[in-house]
C-alpha positions in Angstrom: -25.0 -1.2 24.5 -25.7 2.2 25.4 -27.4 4.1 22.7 -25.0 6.9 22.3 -22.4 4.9 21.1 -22.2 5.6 17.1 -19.8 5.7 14.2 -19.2 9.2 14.6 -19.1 11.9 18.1 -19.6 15.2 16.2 -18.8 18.2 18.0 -21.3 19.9 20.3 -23.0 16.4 21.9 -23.9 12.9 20.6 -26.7 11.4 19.1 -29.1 9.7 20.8 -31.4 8.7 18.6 -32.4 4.7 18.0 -31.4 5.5 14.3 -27.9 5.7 15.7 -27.6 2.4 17.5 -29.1 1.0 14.2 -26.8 2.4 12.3 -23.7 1.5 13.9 -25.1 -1.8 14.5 -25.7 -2.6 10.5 -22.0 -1.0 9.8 -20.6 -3.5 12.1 -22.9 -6.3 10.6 -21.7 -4.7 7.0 -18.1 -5.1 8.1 -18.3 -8.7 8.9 -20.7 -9.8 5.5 -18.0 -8.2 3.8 -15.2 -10.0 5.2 -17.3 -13.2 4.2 -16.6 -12.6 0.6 -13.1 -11.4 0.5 -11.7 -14.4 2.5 -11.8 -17.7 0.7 -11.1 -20.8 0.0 -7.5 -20.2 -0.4 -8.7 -16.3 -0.8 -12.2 -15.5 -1.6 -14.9 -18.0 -1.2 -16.7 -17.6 2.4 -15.4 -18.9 5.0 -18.4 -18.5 7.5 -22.0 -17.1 6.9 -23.1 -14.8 9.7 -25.8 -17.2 10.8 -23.2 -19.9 11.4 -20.8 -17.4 13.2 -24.0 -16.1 15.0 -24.6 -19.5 16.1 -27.9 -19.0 14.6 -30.4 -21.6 12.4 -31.6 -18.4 10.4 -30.6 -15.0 10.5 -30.1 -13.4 13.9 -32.7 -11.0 15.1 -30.7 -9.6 18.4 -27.5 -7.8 17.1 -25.9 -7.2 20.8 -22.7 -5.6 21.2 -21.4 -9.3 23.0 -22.9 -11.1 19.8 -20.8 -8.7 17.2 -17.4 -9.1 19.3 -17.9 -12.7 19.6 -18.1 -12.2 15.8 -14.9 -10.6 15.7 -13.2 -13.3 17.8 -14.5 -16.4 15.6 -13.3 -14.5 12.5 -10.1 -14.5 13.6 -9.6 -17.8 14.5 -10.9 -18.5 10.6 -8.9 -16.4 9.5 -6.0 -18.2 6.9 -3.7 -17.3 4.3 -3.0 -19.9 1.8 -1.2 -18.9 -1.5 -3.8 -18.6 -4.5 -3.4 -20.7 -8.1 -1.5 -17.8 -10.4 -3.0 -18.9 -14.0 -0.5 -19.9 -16.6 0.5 -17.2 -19.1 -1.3 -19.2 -22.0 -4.6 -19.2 -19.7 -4.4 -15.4 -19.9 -3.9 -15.2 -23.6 -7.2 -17.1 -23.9 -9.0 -14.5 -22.1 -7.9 -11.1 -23.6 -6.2 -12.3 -27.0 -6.5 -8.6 -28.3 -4.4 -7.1 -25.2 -1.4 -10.1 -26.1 -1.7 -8.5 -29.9 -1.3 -4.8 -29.4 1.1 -5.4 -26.5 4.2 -6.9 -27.7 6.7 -9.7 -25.7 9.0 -6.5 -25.6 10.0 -3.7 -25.7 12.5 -0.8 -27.0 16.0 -1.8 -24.9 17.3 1.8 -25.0 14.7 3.7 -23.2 13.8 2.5 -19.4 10.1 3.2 -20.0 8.1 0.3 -21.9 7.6 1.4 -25.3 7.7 0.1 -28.9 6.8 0.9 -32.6 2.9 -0.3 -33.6 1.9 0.2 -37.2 0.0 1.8 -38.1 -3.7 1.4 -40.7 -5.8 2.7 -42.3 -6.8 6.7 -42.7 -4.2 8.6 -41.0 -5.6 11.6 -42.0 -8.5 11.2 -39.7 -8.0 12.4 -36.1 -6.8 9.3 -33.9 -8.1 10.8 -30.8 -12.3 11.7 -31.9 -13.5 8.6 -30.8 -11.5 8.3 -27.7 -13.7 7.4 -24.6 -11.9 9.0 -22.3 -12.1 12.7 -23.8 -13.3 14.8 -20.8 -12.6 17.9 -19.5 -9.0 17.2 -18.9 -7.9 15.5 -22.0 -9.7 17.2 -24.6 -7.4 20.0 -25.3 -4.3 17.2 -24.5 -6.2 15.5 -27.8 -6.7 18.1 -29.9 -3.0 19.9 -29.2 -1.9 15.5 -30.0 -3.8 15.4 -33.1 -2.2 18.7 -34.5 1.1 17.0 -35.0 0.3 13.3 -35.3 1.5 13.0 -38.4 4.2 14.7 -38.3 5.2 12.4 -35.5 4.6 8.7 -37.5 7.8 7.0 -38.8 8.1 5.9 -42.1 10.4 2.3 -42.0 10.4 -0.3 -44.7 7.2 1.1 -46.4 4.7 0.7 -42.9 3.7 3.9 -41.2 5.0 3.3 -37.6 3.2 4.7 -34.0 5.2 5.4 -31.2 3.4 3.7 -28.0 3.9 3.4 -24.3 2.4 1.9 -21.7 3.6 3.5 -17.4 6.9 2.5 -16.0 5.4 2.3 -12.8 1.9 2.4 -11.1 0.6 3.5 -7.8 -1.4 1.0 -6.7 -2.6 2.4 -3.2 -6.1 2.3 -1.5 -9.0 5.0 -1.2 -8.2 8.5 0.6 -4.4 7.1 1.3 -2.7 9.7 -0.2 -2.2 8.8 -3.9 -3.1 11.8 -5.4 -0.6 13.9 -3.4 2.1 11.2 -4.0 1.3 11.4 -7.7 1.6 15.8 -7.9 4.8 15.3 -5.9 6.2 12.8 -8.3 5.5 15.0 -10.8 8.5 17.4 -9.5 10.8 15.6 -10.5 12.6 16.7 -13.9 12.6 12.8 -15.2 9.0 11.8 -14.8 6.4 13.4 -17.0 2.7 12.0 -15.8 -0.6 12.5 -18.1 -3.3 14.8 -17.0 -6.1 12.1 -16.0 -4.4 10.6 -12.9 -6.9 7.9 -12.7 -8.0 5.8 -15.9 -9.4 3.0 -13.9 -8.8 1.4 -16.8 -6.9 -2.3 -16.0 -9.5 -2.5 -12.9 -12.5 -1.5 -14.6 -13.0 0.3 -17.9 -11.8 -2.4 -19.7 -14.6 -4.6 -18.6 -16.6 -1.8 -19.8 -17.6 -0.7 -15.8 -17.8 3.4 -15.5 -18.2 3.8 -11.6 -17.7 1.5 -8.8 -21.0 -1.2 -8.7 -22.2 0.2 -11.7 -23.0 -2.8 -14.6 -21.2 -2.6 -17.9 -22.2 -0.4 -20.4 -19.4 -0.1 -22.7 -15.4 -1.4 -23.0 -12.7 1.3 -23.2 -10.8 -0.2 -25.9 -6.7 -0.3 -25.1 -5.8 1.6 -27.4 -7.6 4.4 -25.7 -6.2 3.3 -22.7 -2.6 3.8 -24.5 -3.6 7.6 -26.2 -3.2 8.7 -22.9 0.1 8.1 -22.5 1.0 9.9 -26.0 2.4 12.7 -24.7 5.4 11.3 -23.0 5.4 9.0 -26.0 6.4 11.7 -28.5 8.7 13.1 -26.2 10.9 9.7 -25.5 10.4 9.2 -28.8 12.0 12.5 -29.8 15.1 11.4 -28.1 15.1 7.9 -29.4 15.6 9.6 -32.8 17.5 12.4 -31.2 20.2 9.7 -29.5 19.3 11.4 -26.4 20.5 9.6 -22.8 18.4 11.5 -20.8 15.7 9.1 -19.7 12.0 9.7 -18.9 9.3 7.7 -17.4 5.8 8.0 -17.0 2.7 6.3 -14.5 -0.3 6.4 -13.5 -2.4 6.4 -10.2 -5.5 4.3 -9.9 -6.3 3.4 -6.6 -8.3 0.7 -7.7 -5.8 -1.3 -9.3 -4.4 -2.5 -6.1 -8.1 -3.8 -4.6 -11.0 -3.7 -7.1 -11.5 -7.4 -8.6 -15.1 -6.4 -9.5 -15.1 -6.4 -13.1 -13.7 -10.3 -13.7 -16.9 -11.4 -13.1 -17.7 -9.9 -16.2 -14.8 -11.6 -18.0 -15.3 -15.2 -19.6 -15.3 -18.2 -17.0 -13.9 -15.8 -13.9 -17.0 -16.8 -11.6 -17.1 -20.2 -12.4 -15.6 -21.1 -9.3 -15.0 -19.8 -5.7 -11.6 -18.2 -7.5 -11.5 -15.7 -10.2 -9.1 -17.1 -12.9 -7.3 -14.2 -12.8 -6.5 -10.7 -11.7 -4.9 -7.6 -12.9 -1.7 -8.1 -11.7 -1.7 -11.6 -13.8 -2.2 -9.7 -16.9 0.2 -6.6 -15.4 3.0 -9.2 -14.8 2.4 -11.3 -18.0 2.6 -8.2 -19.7 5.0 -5.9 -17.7 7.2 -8.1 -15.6 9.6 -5.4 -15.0 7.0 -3.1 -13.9 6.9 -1.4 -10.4 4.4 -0.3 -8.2 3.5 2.5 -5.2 1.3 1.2 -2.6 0.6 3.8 0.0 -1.5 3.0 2.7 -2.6 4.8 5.9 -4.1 3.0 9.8 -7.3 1.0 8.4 -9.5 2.7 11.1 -8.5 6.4 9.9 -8.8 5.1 6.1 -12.5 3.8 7.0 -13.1 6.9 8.7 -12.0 9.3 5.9 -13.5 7.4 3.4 -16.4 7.3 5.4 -16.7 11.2 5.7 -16.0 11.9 2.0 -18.7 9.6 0.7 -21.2 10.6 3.0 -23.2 12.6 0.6 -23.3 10.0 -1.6 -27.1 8.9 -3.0 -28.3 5.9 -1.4 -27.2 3.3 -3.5 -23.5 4.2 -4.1 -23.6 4.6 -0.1 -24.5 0.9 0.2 -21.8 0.2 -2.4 -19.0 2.1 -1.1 -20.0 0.9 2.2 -18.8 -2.5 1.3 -15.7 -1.2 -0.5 -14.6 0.7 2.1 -14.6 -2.3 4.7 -13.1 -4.6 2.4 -10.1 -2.2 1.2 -8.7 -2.0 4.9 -7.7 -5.8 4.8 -4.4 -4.7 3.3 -2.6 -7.9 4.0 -4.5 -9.6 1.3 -4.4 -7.6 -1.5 -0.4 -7.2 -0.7 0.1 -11.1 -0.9 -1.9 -11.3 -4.2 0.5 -8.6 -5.7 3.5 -10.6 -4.3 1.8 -13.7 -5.9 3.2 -12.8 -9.2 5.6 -9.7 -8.4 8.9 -9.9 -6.5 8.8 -7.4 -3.2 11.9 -5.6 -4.9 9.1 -4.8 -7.7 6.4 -3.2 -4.6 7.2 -0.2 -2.8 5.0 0.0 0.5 4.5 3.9 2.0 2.6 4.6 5.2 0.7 7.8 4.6 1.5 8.9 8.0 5.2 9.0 7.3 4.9 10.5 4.0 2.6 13.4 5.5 5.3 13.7 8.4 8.5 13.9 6.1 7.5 14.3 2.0 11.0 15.0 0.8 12.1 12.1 2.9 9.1 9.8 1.8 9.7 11.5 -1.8 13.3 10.4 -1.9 12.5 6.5 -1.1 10.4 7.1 -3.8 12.9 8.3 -6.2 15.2 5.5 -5.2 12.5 3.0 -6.1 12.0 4.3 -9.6 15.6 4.4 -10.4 15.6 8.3 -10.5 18.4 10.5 -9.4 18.1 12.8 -6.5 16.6 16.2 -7.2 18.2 19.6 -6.5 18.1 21.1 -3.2 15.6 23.6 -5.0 13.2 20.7 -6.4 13.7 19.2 -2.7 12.1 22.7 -1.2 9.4 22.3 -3.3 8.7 18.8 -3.0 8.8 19.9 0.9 6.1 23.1 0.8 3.7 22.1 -1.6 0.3 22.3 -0.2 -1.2 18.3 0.9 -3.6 17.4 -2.0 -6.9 16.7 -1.9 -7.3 16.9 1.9 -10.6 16.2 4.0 -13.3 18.2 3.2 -14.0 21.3 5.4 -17.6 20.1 5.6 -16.4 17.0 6.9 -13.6 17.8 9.5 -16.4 19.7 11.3 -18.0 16.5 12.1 -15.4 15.6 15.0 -13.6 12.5 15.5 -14.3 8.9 15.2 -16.1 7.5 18.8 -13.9 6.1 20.9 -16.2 3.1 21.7 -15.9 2.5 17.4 -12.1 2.9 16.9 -11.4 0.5 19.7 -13.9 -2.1 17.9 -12.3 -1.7 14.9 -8.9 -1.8 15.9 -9.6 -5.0 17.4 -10.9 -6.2 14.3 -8.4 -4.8 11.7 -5.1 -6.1 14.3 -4.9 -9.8 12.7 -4.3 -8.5 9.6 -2.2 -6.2 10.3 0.3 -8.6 12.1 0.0 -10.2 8.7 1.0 -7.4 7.0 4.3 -7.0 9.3 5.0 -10.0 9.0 4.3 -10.0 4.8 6.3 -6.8 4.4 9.1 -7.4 7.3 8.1 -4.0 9.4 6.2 -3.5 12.6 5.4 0.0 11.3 2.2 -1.5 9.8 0.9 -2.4 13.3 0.2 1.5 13.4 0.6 1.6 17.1 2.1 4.9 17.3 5.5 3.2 18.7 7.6 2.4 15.6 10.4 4.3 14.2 8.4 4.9 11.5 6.0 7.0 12.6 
């Protein structure tokens, strides 16, 4: 393999340095060991160690460019999607009574967003919201404007003090740098949708299992209820027109990425690596829970997704590189992560976007979107808006000065990421997920 040929071709000339080759060489290798463990035995135990694929007794010591695709082609004649064991609601109860308890069967028919009536205990003079873990810098004042009318806002029926919760209508599920946070500041145009001001709780996917940052051990849970303050303010406002007899209907979400993909905290939940499959995922609990609910998966080509995430965690200190290293070559594997969400939800209930077609058109992608929900179409006004508001949370400047992506890499990598994406076609019914440039879509 010539030694020029590295991840990236920044502007100006190319590396040329033996680091390079080294590095590309152990980002392919990466890519492969972490295919190993998100393929199994009907999803996730391995399905080849890179000795056996390598054709090797121990570990292989000669990383050739030949050896690596030869790789590639052996993978993808392993490659099989079998349907995984979805537990049993009663299975799920036994692992997380506390979340069947606060959560009830169901909820409030006359308002579309899941809510209900929780009583209330103890001192309700105290402020609900001091101990709240996720107090930061955006939901501090949210908390203290919350706890300046909270008991003004608790219902008095049949002598219990009654708390008006909710929980998101819908979620956006989609993957690292794909868009979600611009998807989730356009939603937030329209006049019927009123989101919280932390976008991202993490919460289902990992700060329940008491996980603060991606490959990070537990340190402590974020209770539910915590989980549920944040979604106070649209509470008191449904709940305003509950009382009110208001028919004008509002529903709230939330956008963590890592709902859709990040299975990492289970193995901190009782008997989830017992076996070569986790007893369950989030979107057990979600559906057991929510079966109603809908969710906003926006995804983007896995090679540019790689690439941007690549870029915007490069600064990262050594050990969250090595981490998000892994992550970021697992997420791109869409195709399985879609069929475990279809495992349990109906495809009426998962809304699919490309990025690249929401960047093209947004009031176009925006409308689908509004369909989905339920919503009503905006004004022409709202529409121009939804239209020139600047993208969110772009590429760093820092790192669009680096150039593009090699073409000796992209080609690799499209060769690798092509099987799953017929998958995905075939999983979702559209060729636009090939991302060959030639669909209608694009």
């Amino acid at each position: 393999m010539e030694s020029d040929r590295i991840l990236t071709a920044p502007p100006g000339g190319r590396c040329r340095s033996p680091c390079c080759r080294c590095w590309f060489l152990l980002f392919l290798l990466l890519l492969f060991i972490s295919v190993s463990f998100i393929l199994c035995v009907e999803w996730r135990s391995a399905l080849f160690t890179t000795a056996v694929f390598l054709g090797y007794d121990a570990a292989p010591q000669d990383l050739s460019e030949d050896t690596l695709r030869d790789v590639v082609r052996r993978i993808f004649t392993k490659v099989n999607f079998t349907h995984r064991r979805v537990p049993e609601v009663r299975e799920l109860h036994r692992l997380n009574t506390h979340l069947f308890s606060v959560i009830p069967p169901h909820f409030l028919p006359e308002v579309r967003n899941p809510c209900w009536f929780q009583e209330l205990r103890g001192d309700v003079s105290a402020d609900p919201y001091s101990s709240n873990l996720f107090t930061g810098l955006f939901m501090q004042p949210v908390f203290a404007h919350l706890n300046a009318s909270f008991r003004q806002s608790l219902l008095l029926h049949d002598g219990k003090l009654l708390r008006f919760r909710c929980l998101p209508y819908f979620y956006i599920i989609g993957q690292p740098k794909c868009g979600t946070t611009d998807l989730y500041e356009r939603l937030q145009l329209h006049p019927h949708v009123q989101l919280t001001a932390l976008k991202e709780p993490h919460w289902w996917s990992r700060k329940r299992f008491g996980i603060l940052l991606p490959g990070e051990p537990p340190k402590h849970l974020f209770p539910l209820d915590h989980y549920l303050d944040l979604f106070d303010p649209v509470a008191r406002q449904i709940q305003h027109r509950v009382l009110g007899n208001s028919s004008w209907s509002i529903i709230t979400g939330e956008a963590s990425a890592s709902t859709m993909w990040d299975s990492s905290g289970c193995e901190y939940m009782h008997g989830c690596s017992s076996g070569p499959e986790p007893l369950s995922l989030t979107q057990d609990f979600l559906h057991a829970l929510q079966p109603h609910a809908r969710f906003i998966a926006i995804l983007r080509d896995p090679v540019e997704r790689l690439y941007s995430d690549y870029l915007y965690f490069g600064s990262s200190n050594k050990s969250a590189q090595d981490f998000q290293l892994k992550v970021r070559l697992q997420v791109g594997l869409y195709v399985v992560f879609v069929l475990d969400w279809l495992s349990v939800f109906s495809r009426d209930q998962l809304l699919v976007v490309r990025l690249e077609d929401h960047a093209a058109d947004p009031a176009r992608s925006m409308r689908s979107v509004f369909r989905f929900l339920g919503l009503e179409p905006v004004s022409a006004q709202t529409e121009l808006l939804i239209s020139k508001r600047p993208v969110s949370n772009s590429r760093r400047a820092a790192a669009s000065s680096l150039g593009p992506m090699s073409t000796h890499t992209r080609d690799l990598l499209t060769h690798f990421y092509t099987p799953f994406n017929k998958r995905l076609c075939a999983a979702l019914q559209d060729q636009a997920f090939m991302w060959d440039h030639r669909s209608a879509h694009a």
